[in-house]
FIKOLNU-812713 format. One record per atom (N, C-alpha, C): residue number from 1; residue in one letter; atom name; x, y, z. Coordinates in steps of 0.1 Angstrom, whole numbers. Atoms other than C-alpha are relative to their C-alpha. Layout:
SITE    n  res  atom   east  north     up
SITE  NUM    A    CA      X      Y      Z
...
//
This chain:
SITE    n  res  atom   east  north     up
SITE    1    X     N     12     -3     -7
SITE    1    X    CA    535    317    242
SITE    1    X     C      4      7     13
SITE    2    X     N     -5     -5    -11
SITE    2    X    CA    539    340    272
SITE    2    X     C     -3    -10      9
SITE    3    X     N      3      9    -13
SITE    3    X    CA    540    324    306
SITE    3    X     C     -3      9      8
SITE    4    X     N      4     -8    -17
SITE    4    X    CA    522    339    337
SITE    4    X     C      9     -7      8
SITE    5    X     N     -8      2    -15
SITE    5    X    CA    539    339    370
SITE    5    X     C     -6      5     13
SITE    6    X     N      6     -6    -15
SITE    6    X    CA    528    344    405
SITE    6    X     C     10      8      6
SITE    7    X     N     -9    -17     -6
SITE    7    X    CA    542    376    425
SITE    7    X     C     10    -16      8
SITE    8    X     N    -12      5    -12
SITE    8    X    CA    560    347    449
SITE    8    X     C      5     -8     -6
SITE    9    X     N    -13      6      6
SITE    9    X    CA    577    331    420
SITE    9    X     C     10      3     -7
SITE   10    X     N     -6     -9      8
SITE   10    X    CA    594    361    408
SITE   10    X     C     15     -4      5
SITE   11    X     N    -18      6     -5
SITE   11    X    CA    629    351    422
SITE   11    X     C      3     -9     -7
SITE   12    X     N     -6     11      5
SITE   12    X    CA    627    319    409
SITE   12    X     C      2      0    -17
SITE   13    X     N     -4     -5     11
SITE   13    X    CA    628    335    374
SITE   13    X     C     12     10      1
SITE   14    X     N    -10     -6      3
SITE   14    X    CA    657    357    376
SITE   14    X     C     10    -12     -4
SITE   15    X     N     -9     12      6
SITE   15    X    CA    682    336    357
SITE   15    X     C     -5    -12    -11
SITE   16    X     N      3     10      9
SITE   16    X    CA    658    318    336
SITE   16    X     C      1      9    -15
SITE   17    X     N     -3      0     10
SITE   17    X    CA    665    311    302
SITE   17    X     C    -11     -2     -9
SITE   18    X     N      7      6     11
SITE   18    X    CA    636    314    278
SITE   18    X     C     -1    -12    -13
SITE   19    X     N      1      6     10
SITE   19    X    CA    627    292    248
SITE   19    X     C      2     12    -10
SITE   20    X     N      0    -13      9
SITE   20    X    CA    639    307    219
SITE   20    X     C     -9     -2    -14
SITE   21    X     N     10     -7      8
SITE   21    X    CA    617    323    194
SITE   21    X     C      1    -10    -10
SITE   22    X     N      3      4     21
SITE   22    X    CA    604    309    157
SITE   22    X     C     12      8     -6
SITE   23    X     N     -6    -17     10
SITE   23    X    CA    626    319    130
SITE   23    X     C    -12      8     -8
SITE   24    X     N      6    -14      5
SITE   24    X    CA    617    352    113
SITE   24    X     C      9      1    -15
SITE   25    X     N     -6     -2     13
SITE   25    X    CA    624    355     73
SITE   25    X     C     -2     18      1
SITE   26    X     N      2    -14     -1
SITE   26    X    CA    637    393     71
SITE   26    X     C     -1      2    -18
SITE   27    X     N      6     -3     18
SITE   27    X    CA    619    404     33
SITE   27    X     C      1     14     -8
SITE   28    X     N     -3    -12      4
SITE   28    X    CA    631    434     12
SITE   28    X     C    -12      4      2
SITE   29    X     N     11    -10      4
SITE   29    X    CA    596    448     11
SITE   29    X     C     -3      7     16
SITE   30    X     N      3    -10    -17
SITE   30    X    CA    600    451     51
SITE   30    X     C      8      4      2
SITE   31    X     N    -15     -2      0
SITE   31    X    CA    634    463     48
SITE   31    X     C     -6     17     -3
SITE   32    X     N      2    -10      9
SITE   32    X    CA    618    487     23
SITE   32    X     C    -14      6      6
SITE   33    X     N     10    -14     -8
SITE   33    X    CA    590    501     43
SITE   33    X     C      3      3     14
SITE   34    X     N     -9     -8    -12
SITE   34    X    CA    612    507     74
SITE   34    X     C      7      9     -6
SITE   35    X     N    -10     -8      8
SITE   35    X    CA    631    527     51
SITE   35    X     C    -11     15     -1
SITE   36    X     N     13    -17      0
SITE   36    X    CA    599    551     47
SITE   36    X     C     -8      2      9
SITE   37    X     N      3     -7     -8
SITE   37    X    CA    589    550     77
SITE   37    X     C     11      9     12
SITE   38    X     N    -11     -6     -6
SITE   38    X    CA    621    559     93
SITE   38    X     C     10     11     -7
SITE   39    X     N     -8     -5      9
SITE   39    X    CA    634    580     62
SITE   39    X     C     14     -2     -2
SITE   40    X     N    -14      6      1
SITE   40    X    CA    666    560     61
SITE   40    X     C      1     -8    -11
SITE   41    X     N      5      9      8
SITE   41    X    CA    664    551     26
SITE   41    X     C     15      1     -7
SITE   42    X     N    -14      3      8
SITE   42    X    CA    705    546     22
SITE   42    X     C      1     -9     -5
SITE   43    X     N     -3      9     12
SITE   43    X    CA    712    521     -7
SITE   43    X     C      2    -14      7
SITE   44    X     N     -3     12    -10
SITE   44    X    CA    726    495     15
SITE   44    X     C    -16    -10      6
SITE   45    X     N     12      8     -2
SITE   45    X    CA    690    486     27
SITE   45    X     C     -9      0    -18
SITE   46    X     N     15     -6     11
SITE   46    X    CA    667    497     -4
SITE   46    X     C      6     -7    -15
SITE   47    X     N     -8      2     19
SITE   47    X    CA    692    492    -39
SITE   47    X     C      6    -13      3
SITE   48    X     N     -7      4      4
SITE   48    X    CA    700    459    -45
SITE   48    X     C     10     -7     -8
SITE   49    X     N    -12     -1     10
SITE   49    X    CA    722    464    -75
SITE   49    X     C     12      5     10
SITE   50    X     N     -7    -10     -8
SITE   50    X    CA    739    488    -57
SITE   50    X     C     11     -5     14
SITE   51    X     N     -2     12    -10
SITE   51    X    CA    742    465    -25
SITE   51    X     C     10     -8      0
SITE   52    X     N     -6     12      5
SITE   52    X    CA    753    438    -44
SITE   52    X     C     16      1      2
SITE   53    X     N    -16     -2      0
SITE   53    X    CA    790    454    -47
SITE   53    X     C      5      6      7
SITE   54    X     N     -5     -3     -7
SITE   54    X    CA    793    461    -14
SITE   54    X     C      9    -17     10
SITE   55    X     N     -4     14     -7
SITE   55    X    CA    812    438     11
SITE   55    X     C     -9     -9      7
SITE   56    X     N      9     14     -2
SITE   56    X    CA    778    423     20
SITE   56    X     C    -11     -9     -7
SITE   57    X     N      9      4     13
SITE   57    X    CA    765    414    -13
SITE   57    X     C    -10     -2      0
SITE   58    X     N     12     -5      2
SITE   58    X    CA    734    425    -10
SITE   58    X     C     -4     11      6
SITE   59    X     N      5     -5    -10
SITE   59    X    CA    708    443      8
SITE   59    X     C     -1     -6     13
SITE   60    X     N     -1      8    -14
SITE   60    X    CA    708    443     47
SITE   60    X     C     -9      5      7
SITE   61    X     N     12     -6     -6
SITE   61    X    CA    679    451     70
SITE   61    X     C      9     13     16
SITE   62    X     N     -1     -9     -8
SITE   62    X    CA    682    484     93
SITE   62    X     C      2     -4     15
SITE   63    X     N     -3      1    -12
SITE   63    X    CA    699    479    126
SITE   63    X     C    -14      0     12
SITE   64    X     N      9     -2    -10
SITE   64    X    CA    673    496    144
SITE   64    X     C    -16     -9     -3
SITE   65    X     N     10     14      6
SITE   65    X    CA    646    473    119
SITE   65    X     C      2    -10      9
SITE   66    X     N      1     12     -6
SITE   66    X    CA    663    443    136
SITE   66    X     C     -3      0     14
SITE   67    X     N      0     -6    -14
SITE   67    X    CA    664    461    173
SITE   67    X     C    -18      0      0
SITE   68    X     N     15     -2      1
SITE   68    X    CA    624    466    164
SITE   68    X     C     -7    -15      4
SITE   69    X     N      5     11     -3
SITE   69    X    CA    621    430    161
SITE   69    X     C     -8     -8     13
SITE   70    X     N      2      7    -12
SITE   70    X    CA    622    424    199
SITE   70    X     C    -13      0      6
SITE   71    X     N     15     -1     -6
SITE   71    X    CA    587    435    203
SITE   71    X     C     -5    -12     -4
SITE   72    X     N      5     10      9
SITE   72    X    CA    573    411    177
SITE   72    X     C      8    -16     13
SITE   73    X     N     -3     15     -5
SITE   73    X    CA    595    381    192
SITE   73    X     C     -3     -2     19
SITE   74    X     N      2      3    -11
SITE   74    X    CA    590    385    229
SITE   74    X     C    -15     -1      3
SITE   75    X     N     15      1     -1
SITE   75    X    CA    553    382    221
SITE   75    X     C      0    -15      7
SITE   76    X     N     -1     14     -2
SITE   76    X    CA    564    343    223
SITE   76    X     C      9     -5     14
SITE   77    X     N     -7     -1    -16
SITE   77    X    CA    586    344    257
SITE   77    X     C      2      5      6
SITE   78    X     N      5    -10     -8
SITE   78    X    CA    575    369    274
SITE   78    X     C     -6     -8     15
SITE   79    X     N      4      4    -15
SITE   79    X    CA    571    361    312
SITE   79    X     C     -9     14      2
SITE   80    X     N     11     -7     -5
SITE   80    X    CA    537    380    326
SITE   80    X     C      0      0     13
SITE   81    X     N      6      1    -12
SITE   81    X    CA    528    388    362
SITE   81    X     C    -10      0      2
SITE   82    X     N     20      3     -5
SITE   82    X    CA    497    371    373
SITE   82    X     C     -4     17      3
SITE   83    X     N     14    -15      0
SITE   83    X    CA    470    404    371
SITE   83    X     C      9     10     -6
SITE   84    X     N     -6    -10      4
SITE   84    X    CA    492    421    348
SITE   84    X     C    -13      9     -8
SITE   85    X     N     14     -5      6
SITE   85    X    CA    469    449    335
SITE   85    X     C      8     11    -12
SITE   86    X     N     -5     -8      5
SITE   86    X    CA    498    470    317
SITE   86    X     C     17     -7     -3
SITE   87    X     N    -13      0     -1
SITE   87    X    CA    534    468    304
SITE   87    X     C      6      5     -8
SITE   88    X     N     -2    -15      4
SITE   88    X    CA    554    499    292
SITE   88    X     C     20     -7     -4
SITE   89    X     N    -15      0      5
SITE   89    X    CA    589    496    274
SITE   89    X     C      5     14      8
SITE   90    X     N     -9    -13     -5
SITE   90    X    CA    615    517    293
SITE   90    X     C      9     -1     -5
SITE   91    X     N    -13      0      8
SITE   91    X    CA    647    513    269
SITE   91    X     C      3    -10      1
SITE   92    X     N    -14     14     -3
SITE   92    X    CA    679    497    269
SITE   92    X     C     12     10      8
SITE   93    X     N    -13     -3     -9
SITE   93    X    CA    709    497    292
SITE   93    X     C     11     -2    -10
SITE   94    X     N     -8      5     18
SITE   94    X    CA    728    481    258
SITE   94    X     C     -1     -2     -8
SITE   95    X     N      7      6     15
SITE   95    X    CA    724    476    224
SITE   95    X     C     16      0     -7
SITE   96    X     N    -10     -2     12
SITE   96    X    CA    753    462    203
SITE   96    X     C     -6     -5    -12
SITE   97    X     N     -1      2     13
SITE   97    X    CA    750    459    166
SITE   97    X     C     11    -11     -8
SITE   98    X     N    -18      6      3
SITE   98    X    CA    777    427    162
SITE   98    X     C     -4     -4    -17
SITE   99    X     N     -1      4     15
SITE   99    X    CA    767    415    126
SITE   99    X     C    -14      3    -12
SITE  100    X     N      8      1      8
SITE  100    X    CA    744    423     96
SITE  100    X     C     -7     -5     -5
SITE  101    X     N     14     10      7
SITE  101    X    CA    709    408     83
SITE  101    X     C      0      5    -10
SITE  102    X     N      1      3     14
SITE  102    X    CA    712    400     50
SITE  102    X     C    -16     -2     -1
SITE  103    X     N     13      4      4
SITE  103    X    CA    678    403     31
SITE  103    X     C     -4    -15     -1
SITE  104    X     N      8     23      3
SITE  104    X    CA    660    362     30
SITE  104    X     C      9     -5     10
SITE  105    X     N     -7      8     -9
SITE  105    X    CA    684    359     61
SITE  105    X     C    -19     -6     12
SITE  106    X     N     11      5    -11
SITE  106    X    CA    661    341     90
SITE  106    X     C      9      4     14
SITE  107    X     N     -7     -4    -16
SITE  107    X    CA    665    351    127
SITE  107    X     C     -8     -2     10
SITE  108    X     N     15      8    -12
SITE  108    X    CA    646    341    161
SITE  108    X     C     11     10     10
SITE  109    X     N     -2     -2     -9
SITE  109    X    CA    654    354    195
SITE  109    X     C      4    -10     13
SITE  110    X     N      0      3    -20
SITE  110    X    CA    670    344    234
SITE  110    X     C      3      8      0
SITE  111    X     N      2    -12    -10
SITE  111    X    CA    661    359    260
SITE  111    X     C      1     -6     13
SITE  112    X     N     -6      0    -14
SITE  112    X    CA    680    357    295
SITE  112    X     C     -5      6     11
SITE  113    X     N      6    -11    -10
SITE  113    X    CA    658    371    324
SITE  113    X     C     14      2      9
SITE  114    X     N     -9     -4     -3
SITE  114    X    CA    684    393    342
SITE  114    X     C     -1      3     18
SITE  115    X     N      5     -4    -14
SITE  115    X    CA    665    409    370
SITE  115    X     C    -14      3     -6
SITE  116    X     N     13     -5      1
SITE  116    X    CA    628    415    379
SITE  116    X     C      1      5     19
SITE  117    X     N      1     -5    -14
SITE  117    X    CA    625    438    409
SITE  117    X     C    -14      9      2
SITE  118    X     N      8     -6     -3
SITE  118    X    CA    596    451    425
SITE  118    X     C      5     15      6
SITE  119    X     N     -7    -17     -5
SITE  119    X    CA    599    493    424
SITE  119    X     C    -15      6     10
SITE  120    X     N     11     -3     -6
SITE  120    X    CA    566    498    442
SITE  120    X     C    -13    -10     -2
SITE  121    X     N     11     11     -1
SITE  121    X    CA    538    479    450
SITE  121    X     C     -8      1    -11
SITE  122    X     N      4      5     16
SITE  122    X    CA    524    462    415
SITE  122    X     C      6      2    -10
SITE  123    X     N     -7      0      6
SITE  123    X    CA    549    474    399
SITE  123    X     C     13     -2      2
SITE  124    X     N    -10     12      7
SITE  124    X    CA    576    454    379
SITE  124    X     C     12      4     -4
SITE  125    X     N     -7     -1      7
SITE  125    X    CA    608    463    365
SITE  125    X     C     13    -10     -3
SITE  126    X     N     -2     15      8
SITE  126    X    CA    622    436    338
SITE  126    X     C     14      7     -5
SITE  127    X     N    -14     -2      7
SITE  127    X    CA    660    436    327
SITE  127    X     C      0    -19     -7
SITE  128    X     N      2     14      8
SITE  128    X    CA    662    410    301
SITE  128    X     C      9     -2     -8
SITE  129    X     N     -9      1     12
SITE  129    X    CA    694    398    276
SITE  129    X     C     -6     -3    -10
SITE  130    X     N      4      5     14
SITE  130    X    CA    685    395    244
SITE  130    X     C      6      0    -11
SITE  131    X     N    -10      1     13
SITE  131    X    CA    706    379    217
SITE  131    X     C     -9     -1    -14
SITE  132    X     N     12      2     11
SITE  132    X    CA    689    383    179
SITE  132    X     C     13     -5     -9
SITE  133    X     N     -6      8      9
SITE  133    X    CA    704    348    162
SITE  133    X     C     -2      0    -17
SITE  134    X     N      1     -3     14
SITE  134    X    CA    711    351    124
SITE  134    X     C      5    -18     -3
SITE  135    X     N      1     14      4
SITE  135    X    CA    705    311    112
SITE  135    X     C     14      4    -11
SITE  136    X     N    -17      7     10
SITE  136    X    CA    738    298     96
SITE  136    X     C     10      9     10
SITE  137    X     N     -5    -11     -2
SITE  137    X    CA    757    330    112
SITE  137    X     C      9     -6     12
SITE  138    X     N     -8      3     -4
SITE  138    X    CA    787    329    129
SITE  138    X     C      2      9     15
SITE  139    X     N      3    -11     -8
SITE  139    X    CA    778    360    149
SITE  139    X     C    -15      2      5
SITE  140    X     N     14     -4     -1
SITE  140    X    CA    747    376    164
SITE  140    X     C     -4     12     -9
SITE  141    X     N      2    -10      4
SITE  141    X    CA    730    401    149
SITE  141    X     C      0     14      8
SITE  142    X     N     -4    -10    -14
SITE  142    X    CA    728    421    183
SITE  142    X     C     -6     -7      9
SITE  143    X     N     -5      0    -14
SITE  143    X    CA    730    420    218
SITE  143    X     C     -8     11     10
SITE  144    X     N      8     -2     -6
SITE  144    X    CA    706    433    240
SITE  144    X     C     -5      6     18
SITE  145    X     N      6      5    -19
SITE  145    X    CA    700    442    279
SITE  145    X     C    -12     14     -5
SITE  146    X     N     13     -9     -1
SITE  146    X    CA    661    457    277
SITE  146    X     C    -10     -1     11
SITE  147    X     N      2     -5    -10
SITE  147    X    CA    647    473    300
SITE  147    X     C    -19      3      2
SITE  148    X     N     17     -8      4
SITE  148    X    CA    605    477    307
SITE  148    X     C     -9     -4     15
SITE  149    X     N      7     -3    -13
SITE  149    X    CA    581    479    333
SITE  149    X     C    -13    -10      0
SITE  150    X     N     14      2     -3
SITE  150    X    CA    546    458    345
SITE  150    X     C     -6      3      9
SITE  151    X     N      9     -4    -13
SITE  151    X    CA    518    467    364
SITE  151    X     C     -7     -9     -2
SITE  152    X     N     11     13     -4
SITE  152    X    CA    499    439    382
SITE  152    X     C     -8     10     12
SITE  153    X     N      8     -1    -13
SITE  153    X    CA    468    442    405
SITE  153    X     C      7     -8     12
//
């Protein structure tokens, strides 16, 4: 659940450590319509036969699929500015790709607030880590610093 914040407690969030996300079951059929909507329909995501007799024996969900995720999961630990009326994705500063989501893998999010700095009055700019955990995994799936904007009254 997002949390509101008051403009004069914004300091005292830089450095906080969110709750991290629900897992998320990743499902060939959303594997498989990221594939048509991004026309990335290489075997590795889409052909499970095919898949199968690669070094990750199976199908794996689309990098930029899992990088998508972050919208969906920061729904749940998302820090808000009391009278936010708006909030605009501005990138990333980094995105690594360290390990592969296996199709029926499960995955959740943390998220590291980094900096929140005021760029003009009511407006917000959010730097936030974001590791995307692969349950059992030895690794992350990626690595994160994202970048986005709020406007409060």
């Amino acid at each position: 659940m997002p949390k509101i914040i008051k403009k004069s407690e914004i300091a005292d969030y830089v450095g906080h450590v969110c709750e991290p996300t629900e897992w998320f079951e990743v499902k060939q059929e959303q594997v498989n319509e990221f594939a048509e909507c991004t026309l990335d329909r290489q075997f590795i995501h889409i052909d499970p036969v095919a898949a199968a007799a690669t070094p990750f024996g199976g199908t794996i969900a689309h990098g930029f699929l899992t990088l998508s995720m972050l919208s969906y999961f920061s729904e749940s630990y998302n820090l808000l500015i009391e009278g936010i009326y708006m909030g605009v994705n501005k990138g990333f500063d980094k995105v690594r790709f360290v390990a592969p989501v296996r199709v029926g893998s499960r995955i959740r999010c943390h998220a590291t607030v980094l900096e929140i700095t005021e760029k003009r009055p009511g407006q917000y700019d959010f730097k936030v880590e974001t590791t995307v955990e692969i349950e059992g995994g030895d690794k992350p799936a990626l690595v994160a610093e994202w970048l986005s904007v709020q406007m409060a009254k």
